[in-house]
Structure formats: C-alpha cells, structure tokens
N, C-alpha and C positions, 0 to 999 in steps of 0.2 A: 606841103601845106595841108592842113588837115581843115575841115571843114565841116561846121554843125547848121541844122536848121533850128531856128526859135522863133517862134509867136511871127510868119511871115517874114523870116529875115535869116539872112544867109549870114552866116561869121565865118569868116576863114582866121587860120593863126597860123605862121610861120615863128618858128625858134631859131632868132637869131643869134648871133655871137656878140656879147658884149662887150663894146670895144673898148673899153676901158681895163675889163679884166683876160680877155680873149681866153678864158676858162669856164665862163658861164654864158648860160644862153640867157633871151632875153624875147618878152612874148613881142608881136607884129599884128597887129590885130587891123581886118577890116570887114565895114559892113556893109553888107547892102539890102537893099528890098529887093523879097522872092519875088515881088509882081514883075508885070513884064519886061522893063527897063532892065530891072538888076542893077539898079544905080547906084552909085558908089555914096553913100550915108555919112560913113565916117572912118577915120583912120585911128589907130590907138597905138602909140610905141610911147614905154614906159621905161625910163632907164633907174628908176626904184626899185625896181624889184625883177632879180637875176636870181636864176634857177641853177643847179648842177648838171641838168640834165633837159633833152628835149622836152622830155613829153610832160616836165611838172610845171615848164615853163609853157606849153600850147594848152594846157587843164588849166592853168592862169589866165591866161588869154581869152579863154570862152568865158569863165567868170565875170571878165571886164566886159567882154562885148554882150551879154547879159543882162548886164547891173547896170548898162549904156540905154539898151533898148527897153529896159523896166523904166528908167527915167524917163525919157521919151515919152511912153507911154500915159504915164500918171499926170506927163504936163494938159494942162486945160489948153482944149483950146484961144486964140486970142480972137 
C-alpha cells in the first residue's frame, strides 16, 4: 500500500487485480483525515480504469483521492 499526504489528508492506494481481466491491476483508494482520529473519509475502487502495471495503477489512485479532496474542499459550507 503506498501512501501520500495532501492538504491534511492521508491517501493510501493499493493496486489491485482486476477481476474481470486478472491481467491488470486496478487502483483501491482510501482517505482519511491527518487530524487525530484518522478517520476513514472515503473509499474509491474504480473498475474503469485498469492499468498494466502496479505503480500506473497507485499514480491513478492518488490522482482520484486528490481530485476527491479538491472537491471537498471548494464545497461551501451549508
């Protein structure tokens, strides 16, 4: 499991095996908040988009958990 920090938030990515082609992998994406909990935020398995290899599939992965926490981010409060 490889694992980035961004903007107070931890993303982990495992590259799994897509089971449908058991030739490519497939990103597993979860988030959580750096503060003190480390709560679990959000989960992201995308079966769209299958990579040949680990590492193009967990460089995918951080892109989503990313482009998750940018959205987040920009919503207003209610």
């Amino acid at each position: 499991m490889a694992k980035l920090e961004y903007k107070d938030h931890i993303v982990s990515v495992s590259a799994i095996w897509d089971t449908q082609h058991q030739y490519q992998f497939t990103p597993f994406v979860e988030i959580r908040a750096r503060a003190a909990s480390n709560k679990l935020l959000n989960t992201i398995l995308t079966h769209h988009q299958a990579f040949t290899t680990d590492q193009k599939a967990i460089e995918f992965g951080f892109g989503l958990g990313r482009e998750w926490i940018d959205s987040q981010s920009s919503k207003s409060p209610e």
